[in-house]
SEZA-66620 format. One record per atom (N, C-alpha, C): residue number from 1; residue in one letter; atom name; x, y, z. Coordinates in pm, 1 decimal. Layout:
! residues N
REC, NUM, a, CA, X, Y, Z;
...
//
This chain:
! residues 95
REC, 1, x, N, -1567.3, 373.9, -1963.5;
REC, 1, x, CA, -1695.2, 348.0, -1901.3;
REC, 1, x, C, -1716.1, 196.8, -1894.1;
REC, 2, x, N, -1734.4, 174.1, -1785.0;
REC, 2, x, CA, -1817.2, 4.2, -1769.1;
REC, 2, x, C, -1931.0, -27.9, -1769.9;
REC, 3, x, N, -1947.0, -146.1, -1792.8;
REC, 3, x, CA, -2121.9, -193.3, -1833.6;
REC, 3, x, C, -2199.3, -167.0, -1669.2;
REC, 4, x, N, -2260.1, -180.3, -1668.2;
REC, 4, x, CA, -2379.3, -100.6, -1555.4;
REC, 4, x, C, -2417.6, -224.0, -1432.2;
REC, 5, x, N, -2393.6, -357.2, -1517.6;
REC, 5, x, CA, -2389.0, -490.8, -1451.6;
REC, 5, x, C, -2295.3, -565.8, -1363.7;
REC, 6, x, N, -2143.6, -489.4, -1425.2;
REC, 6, x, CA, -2009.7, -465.8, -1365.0;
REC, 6, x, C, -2044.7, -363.1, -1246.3;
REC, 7, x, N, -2047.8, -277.2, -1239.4;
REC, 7, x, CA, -2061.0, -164.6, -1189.9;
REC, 7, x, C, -2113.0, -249.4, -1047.9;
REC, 8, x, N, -2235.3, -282.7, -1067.8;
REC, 8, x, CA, -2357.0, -352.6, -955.9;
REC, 8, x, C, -2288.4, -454.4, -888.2;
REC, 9, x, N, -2195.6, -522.4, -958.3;
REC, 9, x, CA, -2151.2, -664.2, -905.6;
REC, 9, x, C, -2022.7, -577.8, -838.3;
REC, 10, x, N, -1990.4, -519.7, -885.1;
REC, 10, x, CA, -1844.1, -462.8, -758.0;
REC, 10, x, C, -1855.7, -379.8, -704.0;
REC, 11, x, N, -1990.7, -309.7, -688.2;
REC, 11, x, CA, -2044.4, -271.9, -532.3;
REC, 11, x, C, -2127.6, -390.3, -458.5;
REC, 12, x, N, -2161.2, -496.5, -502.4;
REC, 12, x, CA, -2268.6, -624.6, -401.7;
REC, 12, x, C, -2125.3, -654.4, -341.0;
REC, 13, x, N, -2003.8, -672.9, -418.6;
REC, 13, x, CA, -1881.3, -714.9, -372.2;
REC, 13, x, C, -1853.6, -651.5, -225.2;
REC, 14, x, N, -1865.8, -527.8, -263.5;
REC, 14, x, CA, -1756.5, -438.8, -193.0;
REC, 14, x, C, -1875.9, -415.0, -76.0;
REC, 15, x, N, -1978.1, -356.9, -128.9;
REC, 15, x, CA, -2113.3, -339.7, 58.8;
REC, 15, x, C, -2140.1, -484.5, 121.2;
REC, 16, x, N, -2188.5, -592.5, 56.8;
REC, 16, x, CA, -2246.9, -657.3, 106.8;
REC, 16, x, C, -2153.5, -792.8, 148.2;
REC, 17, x, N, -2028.4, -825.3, 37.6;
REC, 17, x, CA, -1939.6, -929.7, 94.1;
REC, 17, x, C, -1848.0, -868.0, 123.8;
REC, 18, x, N, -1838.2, -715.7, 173.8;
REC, 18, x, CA, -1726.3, -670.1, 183.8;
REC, 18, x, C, -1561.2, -732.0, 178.9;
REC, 19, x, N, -1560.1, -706.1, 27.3;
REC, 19, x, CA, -1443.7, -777.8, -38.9;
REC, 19, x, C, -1324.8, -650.9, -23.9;
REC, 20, x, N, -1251.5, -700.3, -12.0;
REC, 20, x, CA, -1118.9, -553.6, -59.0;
REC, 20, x, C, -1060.3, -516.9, -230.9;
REC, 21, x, N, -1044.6, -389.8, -186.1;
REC, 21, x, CA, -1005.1, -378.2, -349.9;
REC, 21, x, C, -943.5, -428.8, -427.3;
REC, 22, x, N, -833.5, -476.8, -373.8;
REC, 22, x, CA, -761.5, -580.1, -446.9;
REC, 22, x, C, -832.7, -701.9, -494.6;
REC, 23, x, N, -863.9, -712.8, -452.2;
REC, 23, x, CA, -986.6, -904.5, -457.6;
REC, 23, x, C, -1107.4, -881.9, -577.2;
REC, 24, x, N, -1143.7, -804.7, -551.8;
REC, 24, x, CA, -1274.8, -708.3, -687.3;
REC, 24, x, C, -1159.6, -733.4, -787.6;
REC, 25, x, N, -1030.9, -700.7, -812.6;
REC, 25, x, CA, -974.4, -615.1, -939.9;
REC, 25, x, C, -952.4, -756.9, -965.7;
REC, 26, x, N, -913.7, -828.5, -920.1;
REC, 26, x, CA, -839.4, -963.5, -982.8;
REC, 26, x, C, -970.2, -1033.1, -994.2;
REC, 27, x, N, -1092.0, -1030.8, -933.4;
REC, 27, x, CA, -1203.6, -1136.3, -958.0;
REC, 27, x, C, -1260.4, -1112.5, -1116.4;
REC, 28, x, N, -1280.5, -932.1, -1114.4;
REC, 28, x, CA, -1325.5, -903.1, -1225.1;
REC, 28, x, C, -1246.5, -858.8, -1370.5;
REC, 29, x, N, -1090.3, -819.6, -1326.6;
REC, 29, x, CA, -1005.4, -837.5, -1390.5;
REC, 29, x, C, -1021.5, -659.8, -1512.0;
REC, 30, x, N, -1041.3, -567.5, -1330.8;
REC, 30, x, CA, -1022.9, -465.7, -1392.8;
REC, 30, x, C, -907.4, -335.1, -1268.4;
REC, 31, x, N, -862.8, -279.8, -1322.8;
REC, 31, x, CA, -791.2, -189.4, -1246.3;
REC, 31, x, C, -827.3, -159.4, -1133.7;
REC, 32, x, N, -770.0, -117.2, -996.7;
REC, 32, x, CA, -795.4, -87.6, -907.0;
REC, 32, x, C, -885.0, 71.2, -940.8;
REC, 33, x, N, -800.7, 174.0, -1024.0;
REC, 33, x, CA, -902.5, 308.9, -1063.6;
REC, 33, x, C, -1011.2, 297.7, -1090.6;
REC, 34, x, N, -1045.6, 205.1, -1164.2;
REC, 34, x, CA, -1202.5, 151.5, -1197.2;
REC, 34, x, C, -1248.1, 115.7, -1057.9;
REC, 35, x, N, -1240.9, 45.9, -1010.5;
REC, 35, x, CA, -1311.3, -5.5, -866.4;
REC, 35, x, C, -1357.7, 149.1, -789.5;
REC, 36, x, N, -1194.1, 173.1, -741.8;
REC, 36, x, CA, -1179.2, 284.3, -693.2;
REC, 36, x, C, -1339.2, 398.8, -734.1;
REC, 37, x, N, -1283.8, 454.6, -844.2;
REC, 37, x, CA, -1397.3, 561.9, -930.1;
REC, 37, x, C, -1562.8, 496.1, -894.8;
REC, 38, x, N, -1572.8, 369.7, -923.1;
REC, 38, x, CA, -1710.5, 324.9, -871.4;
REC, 38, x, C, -1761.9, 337.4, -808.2;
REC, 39, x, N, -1669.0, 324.2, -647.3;
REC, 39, x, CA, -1699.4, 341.5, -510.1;
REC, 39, x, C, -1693.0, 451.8, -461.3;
REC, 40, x, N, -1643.5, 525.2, -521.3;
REC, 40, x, CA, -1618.5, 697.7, -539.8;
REC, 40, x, C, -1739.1, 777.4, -592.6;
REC, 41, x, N, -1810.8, 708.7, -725.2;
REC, 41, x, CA, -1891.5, 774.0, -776.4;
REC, 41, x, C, -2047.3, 693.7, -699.3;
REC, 42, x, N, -2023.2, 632.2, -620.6;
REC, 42, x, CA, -2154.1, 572.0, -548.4;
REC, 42, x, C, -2136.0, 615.1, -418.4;
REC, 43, x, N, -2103.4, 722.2, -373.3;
REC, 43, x, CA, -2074.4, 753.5, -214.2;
REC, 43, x, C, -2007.5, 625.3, -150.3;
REC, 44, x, N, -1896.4, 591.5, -142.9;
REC, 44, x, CA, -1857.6, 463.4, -91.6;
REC, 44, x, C, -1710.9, 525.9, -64.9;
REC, 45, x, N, -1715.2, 662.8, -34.3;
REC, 45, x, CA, -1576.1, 741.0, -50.8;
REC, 45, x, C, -1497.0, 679.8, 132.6;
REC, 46, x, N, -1584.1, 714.5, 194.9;
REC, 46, x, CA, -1534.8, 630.1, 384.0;
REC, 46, x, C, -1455.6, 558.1, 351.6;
REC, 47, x, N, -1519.2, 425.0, 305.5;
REC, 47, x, CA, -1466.1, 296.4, 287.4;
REC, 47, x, C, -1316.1, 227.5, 200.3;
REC, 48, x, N, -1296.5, 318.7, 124.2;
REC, 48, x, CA, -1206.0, 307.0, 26.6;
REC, 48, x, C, -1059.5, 346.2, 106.6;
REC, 49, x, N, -1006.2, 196.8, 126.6;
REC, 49, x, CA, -859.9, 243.7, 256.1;
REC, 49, x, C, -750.7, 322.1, 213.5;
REC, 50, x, N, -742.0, 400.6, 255.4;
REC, 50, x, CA, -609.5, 485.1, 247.4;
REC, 50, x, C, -477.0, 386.4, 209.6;
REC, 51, x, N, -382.3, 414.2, 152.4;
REC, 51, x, CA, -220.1, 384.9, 196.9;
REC, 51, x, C, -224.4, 379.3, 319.5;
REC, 52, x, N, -139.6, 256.0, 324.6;
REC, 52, x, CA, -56.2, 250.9, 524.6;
REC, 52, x, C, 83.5, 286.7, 476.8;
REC, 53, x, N, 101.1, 330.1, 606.1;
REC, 53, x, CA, 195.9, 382.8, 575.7;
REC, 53, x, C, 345.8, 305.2, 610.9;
REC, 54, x, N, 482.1, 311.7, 559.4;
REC, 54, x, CA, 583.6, 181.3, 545.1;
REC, 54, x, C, 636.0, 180.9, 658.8;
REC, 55, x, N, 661.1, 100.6, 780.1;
REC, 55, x, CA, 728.0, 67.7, 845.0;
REC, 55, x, C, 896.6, 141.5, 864.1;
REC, 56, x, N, 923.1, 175.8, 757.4;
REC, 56, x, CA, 1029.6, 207.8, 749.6;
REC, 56, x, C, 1034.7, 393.9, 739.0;
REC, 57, x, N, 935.2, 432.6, 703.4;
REC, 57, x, CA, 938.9, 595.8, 735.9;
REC, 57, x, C, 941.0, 647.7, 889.6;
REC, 58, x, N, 979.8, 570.8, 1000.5;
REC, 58, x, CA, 1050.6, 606.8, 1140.3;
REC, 58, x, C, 1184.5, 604.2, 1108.8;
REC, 59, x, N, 1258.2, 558.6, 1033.3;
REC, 59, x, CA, 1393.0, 488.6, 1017.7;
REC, 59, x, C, 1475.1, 576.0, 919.0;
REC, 60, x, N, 1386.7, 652.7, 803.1;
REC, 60, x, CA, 1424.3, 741.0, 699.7;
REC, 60, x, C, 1482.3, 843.9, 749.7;
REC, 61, x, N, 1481.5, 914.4, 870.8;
REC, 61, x, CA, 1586.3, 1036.0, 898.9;
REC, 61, x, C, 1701.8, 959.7, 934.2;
REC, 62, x, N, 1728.3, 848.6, 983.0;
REC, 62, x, CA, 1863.0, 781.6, 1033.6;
REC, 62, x, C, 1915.4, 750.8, 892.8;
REC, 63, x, N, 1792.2, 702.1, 787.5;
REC, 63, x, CA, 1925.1, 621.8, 724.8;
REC, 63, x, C, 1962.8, 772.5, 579.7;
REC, 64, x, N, 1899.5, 873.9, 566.0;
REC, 64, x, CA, 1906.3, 994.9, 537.5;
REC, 64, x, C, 2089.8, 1023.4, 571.6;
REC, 65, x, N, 2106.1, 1051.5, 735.0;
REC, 65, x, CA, 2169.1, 1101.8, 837.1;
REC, 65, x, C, 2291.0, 1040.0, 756.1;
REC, 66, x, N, 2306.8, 904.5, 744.4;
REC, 66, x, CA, 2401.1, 808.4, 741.6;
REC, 66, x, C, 2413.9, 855.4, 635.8;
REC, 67, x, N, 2355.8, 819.3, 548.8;
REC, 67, x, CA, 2367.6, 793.5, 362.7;
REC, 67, x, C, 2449.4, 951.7, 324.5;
REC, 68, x, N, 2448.4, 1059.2, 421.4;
REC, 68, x, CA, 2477.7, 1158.6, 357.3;
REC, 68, x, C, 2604.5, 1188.7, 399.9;
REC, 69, x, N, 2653.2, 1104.4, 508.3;
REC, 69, x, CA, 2800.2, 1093.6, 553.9;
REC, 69, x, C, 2855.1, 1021.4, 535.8;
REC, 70, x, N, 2801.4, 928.5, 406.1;
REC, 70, x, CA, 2875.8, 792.2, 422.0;
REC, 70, x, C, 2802.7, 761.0, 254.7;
REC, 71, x, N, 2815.7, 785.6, 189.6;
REC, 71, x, CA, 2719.1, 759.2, 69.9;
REC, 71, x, C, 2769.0, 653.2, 6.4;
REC, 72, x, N, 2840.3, 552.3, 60.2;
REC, 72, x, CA, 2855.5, 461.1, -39.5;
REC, 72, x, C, 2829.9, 307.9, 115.3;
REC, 73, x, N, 2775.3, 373.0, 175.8;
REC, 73, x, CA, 2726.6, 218.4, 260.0;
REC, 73, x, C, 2609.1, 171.7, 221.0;
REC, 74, x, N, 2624.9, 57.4, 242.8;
REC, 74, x, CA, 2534.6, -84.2, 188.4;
REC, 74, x, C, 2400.1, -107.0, 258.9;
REC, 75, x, N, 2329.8, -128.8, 209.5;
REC, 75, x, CA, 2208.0, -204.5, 234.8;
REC, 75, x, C, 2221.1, -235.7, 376.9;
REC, 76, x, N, 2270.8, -340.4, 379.3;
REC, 76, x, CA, 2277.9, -458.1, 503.1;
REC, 76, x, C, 2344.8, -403.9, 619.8;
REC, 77, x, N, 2428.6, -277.5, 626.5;
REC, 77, x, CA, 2515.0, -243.4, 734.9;
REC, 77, x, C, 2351.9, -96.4, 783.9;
REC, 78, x, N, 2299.4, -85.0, 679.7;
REC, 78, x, CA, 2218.0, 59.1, 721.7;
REC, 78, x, C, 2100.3, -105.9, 828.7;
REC, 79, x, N, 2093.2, -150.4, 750.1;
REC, 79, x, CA, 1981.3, -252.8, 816.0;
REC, 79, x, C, 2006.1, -293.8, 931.5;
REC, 80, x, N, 2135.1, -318.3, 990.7;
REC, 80, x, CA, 2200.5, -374.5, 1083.4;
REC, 80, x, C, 2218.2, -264.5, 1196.4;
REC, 81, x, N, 2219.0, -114.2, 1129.5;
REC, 81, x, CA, 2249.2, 38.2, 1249.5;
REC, 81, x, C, 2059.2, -5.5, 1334.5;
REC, 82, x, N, 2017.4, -40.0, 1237.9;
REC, 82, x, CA, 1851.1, -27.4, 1233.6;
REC, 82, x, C, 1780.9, -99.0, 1341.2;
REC, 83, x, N, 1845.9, -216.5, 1335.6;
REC, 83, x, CA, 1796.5, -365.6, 1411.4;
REC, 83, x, C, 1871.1, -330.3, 1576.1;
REC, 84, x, N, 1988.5, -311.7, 1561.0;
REC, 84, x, CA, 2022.4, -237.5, 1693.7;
REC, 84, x, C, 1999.0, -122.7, 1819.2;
REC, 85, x, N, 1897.6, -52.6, 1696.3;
REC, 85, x, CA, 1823.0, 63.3, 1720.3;
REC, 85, x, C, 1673.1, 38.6, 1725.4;
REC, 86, x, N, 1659.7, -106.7, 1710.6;
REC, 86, x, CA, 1506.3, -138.6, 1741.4;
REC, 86, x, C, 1399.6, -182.0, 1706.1;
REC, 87, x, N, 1455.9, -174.8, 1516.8;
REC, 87, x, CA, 1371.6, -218.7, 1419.0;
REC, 87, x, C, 1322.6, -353.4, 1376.1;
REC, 88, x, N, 1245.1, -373.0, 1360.2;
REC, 88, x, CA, 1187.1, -590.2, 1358.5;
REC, 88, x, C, 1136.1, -564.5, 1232.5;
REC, 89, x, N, 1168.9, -525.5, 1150.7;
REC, 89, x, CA, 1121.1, -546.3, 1032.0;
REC, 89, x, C, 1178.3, -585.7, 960.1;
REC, 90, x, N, 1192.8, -643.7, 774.2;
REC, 90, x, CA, 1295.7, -692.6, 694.9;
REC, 90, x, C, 1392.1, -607.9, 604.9;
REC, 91, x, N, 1501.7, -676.9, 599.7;
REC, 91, x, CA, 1610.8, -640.4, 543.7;
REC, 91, x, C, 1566.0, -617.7, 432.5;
REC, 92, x, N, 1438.2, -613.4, 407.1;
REC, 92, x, CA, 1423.1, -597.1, 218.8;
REC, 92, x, C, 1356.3, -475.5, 210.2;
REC, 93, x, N, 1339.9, -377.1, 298.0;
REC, 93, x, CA, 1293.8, -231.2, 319.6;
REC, 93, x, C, 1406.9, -182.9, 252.7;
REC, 94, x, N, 1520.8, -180.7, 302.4;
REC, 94, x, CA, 1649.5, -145.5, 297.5;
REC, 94, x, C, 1696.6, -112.7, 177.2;
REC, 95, x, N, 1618.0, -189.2, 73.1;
REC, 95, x, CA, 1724.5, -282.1, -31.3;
REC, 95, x, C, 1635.9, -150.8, -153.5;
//
């Protein structure tokens, strides 16, 4: 449970300077679940952003496809089928 003063200051955060969750947790130097549960337990459920989702889950049936005919290829050659096939994103998905 948090003090009631906390509570107030990371909803003024979150309605009125609309701060992001991340930014609350490190200002006040408490878990994102705490934030989270706050804004949860104050109807603030809308607002609270989902996961995005990775760039690289278009790419997971190819590199699936590969990896299961080939299970010992590398990082950088699946990254490289990828980039040829269209992908602009980084080699560090891959990895």
């Amino acid at each position: 449970m948090i003090r009631k003063d906390l509570e107030n200051a990371i909803l003024r955060k979150f309605r009125q300077e609309k701060w992001p969750i991340g930014t609350i947790c490190t200002e006040f130097g408490v878990h994102h679940e705490t934030v989270e549960r706050v804004l949860r337990d104050n109807d603030e459920r809308e607002r609270i952003r989902r996961p995005l989702r990775s760039s690289l889950e278009v790419w997971l049936p190819m590199i699936e496809e590969y990896l299961g005919k080939f299970p010992n290829l590398c990082a950088s050659r699946l990254f490289q089928m990828a980039v040829e096939r269209g992908h602009r994103g980084s080699e560090d998905h891959f990895r």
